[in-house]
C-alpha positions in Angstrom: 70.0 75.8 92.0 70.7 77.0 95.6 75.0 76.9 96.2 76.3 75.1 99.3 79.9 76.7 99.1 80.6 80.4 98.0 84.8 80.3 97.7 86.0 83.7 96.7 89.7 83.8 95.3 91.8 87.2 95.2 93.5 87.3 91.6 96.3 89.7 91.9 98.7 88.9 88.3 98.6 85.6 89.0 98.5 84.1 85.3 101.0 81.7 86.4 98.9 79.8 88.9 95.1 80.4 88.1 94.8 77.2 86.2 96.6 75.1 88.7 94.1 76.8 91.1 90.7 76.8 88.8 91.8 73.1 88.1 91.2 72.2 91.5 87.6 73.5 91.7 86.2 72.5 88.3 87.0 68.9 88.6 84.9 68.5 91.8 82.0 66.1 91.5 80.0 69.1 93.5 81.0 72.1 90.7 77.4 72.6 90.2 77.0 73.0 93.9 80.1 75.7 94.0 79.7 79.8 93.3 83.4 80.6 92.5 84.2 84.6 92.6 87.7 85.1 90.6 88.3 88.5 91.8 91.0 90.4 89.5 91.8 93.1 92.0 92.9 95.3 88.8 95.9 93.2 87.6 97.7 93.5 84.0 98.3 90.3 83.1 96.1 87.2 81.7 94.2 86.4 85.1 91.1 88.1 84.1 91.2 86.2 80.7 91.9 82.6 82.2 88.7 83.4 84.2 86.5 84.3 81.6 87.7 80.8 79.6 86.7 78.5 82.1 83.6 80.7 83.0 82.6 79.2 79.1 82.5 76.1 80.5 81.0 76.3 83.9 78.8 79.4 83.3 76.8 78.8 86.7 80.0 78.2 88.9 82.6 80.5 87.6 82.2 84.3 88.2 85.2 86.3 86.4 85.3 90.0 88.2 87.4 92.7 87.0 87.6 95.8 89.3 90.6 98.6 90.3 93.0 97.8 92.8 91.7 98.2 96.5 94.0 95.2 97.8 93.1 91.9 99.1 90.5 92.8 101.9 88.3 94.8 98.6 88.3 91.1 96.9 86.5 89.7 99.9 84.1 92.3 100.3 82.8 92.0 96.9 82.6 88.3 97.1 80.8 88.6 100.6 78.2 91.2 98.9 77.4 88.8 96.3 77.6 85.3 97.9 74.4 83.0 97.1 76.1 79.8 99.4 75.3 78.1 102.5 79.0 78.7 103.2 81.9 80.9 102.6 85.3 80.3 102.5 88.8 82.0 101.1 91.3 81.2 98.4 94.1 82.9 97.5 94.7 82.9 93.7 98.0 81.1 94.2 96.9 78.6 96.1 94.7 75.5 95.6 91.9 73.2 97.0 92.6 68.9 97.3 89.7 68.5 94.8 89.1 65.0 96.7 89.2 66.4 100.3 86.6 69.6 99.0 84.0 67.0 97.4 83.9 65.5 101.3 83.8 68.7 102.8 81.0 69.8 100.4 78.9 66.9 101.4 79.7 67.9 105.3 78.1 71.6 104.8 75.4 70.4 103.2 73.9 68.1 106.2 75.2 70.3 108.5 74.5 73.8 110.0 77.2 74.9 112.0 78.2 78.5 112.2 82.0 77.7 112.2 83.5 75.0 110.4 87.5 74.3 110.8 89.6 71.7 108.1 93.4 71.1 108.6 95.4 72.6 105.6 98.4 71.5 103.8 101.6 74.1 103.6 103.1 73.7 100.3 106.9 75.1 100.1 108.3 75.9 96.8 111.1 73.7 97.9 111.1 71.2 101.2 108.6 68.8 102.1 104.3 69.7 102.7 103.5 70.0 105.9 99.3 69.3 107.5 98.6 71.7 109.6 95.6 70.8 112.1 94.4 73.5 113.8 92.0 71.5 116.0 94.0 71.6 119.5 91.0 70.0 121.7 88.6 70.6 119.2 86.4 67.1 119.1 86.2 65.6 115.3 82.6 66.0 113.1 80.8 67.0 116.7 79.3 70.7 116.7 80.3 72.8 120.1 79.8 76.1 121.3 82.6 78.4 120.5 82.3 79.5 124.3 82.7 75.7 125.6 86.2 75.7 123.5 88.6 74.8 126.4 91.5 74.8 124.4 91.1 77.6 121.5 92.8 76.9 118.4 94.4 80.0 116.4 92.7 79.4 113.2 94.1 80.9 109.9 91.8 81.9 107.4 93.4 78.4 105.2 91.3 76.5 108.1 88.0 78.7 108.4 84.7 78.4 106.3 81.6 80.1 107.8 77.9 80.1 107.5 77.6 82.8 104.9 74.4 84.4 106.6 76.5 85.3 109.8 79.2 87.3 107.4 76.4 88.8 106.6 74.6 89.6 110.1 78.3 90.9 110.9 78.0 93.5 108.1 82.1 92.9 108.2 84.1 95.0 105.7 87.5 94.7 105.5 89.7 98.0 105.0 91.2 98.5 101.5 95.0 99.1 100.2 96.2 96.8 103.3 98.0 93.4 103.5 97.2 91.0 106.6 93.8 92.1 106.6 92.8 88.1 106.7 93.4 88.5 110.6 90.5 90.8 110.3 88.6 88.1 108.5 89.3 85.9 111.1 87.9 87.8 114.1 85.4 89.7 113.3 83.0 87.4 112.8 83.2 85.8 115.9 81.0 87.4 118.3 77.7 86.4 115.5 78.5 83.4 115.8 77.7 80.6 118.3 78.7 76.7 117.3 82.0 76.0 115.8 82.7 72.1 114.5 86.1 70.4 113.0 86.0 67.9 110.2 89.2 65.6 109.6 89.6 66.7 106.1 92.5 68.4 104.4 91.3 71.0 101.7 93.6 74.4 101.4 96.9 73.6 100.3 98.9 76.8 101.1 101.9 77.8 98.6 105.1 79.1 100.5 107.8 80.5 99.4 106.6 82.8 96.2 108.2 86.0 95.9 106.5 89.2 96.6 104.3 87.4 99.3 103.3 89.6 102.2 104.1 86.9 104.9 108.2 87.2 103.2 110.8 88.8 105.8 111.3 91.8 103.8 107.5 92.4 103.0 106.7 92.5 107.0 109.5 94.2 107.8 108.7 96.7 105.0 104.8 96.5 105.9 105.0 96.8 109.2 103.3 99.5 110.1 100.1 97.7 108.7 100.7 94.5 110.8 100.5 97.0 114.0 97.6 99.0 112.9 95.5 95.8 112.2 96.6 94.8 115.8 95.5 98.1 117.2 92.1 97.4 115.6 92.2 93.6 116.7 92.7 94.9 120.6 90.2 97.8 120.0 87.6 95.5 118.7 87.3 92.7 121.0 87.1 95.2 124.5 83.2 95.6 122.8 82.7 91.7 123.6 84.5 92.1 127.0 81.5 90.0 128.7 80.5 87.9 125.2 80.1 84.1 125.8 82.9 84.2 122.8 85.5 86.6 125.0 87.8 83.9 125.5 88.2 82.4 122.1 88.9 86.5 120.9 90.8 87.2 124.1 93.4 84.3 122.5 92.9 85.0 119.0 93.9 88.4 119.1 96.6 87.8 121.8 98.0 85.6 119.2 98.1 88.1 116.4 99.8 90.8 119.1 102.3 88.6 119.8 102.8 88.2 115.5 103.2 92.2 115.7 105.7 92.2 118.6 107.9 89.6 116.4 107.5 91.7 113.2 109.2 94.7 114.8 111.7 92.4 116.2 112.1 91.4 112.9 115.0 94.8 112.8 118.3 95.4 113.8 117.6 95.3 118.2 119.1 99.1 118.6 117.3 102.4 120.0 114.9 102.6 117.1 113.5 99.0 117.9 113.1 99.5 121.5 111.8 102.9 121.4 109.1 101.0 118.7 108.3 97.9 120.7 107.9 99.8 124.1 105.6 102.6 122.3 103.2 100.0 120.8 102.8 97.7 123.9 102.3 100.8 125.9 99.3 101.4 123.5 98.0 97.8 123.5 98.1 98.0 127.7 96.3 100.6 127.9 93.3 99.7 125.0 93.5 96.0 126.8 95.3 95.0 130.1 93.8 91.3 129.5 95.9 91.1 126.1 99.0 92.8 127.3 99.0 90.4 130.3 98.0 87.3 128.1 100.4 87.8 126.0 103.1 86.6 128.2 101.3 82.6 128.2 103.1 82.2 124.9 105.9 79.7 125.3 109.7 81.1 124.7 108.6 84.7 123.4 106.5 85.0 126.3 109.2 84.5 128.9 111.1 86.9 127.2 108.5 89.6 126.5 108.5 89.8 130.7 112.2 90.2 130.5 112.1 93.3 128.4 109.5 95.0 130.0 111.2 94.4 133.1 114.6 95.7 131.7 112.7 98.9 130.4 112.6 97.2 127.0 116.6 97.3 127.2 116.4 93.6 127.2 116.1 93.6 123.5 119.9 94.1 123.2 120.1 90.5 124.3 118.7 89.5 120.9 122.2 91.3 119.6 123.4 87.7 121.2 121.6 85.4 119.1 120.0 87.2 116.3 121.9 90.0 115.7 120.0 91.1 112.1 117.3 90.5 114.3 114.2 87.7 114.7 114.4 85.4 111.9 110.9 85.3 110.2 108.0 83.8 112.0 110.8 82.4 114.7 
């Protein structure tokens, strides 16, 4: 039996919420119409063996894989080797699916055949209230569009993306190993292979915040920074190839979107010399790879304003932050 949905889930040690996750798959209606990788990207604990139980049971949806550690981007790229489904889409192994909201969103990809498909997600704190997310900006509901007709371009996480899986494969996209964040990669490369994009109503990936030893944490960017940057070099370096691509637009804002999450991670720091002499060095670099996402930079809101301030100051303009943030930017502010 041919698969409509390929979902491939990074399992890093995370015994603790497999089940919860697994759970969420196995009692759809559609699990004979799912191919489910659980990629143990060479944990210690009892991932590996959770998968293989619930493999007994649904021997033609679940797929148990055990492999060495090559990081998160290594889990997708086996998954994107071996996918069989009409369509692809990411969970994280701590996270879950709304079981109810994925039988709908099964029965969309199979009558449809759009290369792009966007669903609003659901943050999930570990304390606080859950949060939809929507993602669609001017994005019309259940009608397919060209990605270059897009006159509003939403900055879609990987939590609201599912693509056709043949154009992840006509992208021959692999994602580097032994580096967080590289979901942003995920999220742009595939772009320029594809050319309709269409948003369903439905709320299927419910994101879990606030578990320690996450990469979005404070101290993880901070700590990872480096990485956050280099992806963003890439990013910038990539997208002057599509320069005169139907699709330039929607990467021109994706990508500016994802500089602008760099610019804030080094913010992240005490403002002094180190800091500035950082921030200036790397938007230096991104001007002169891509004037267009140096200069659109600046059309984001608050940060925006202010990013014109301290490259009019010399970058010296940073002290200000001293002001109001003086362990510097709180995270994702």
């Amino acid at each position: 039996m041919s698969k409509i949905l390929t979902i491939s889930i990074a399992a890093y040690n995370v015994a603790s919420y497999i089940r919860t996750t697994l759970d969420s798959l196995v009692s759809s209606k559609h699990i004979d119409d799912l191919e489910i990788f659980v990629v143990d990207d060479g944990g210690q604990d009892d991932t590996l063996m959770i998968a293989k139980e619930y493999q007994k049971r649904y021997p033609n949806s679940i797929f148990p894989v055990h492999k060495e550690n090559g990081g998160y981007g290594t889990t997708v790229n086996y998954s994107m080797e071996h996918a069989t489904g009409k369509y692809f889409k990411l969970l994280d192994g701590d996270d879950w699916f709304d079981t109810d909201e994925l039988d709908r969103l099964v029965e969309k990809l199979n009558a449809i055949n759009t290369d792009v498909v966007v669903t609003q997600f659901l943050k999930c704190p570990d304390k606080g209230e859950s949060r939809v997310i929507g993602c669609r900006n001017n994005l019309p509901v259940e009608k397919e569009i060209k990605i270059s007709d897009i006159s509003n371009q939403p900055t879609l996480g990987m939590w609201a993306l599912c693509y056709k899986t043949s154009l992840l494969k006509k992208s021959n996209m692999k994602l580097p190993e032994k580096m967080f964040y590289t979901d942003q990669i995920f999220c742009t490369l595939p772009i320029p292979f594809a050319e309709t994009i269409q948003y369903f109503e439905l709320t299927v990936y419910c994101y879990r915040l606030g578990r320690d030893g996450q990469s979005v944490s404070r101290d993880s960017r901070i700590k990872n920074a480096q990485m956050i940057l280099d992806i963003c070099k890439m990013l910038v370096e990539y997208i002057t190839k599509y320069k005169y691509h139907p699709n330039y637009s929607y990467l021109l804002h994706r990508v500016s979107f994802y500089y602008l999450t760099a610019l804030k991670t080094i913010l992240l720091s005490h403002p002094n010399k180190k800091t500035i002499r950082k921030l200036k060095n790397f938007d230096q670099e991104i001007k002169h790879i891509s004037s267009d996402v140096y200069n659109h930079v600046t059309m984001y809101g608050k940060f925006g304003k202010l990013l014109k301030l301290f490259r009019n100051t010399n970058y010296y303009g940073v002290y200000f932050l001293k002001l109001i943030y003086p362990k510097g930017l709180p995270n994702w502010s």
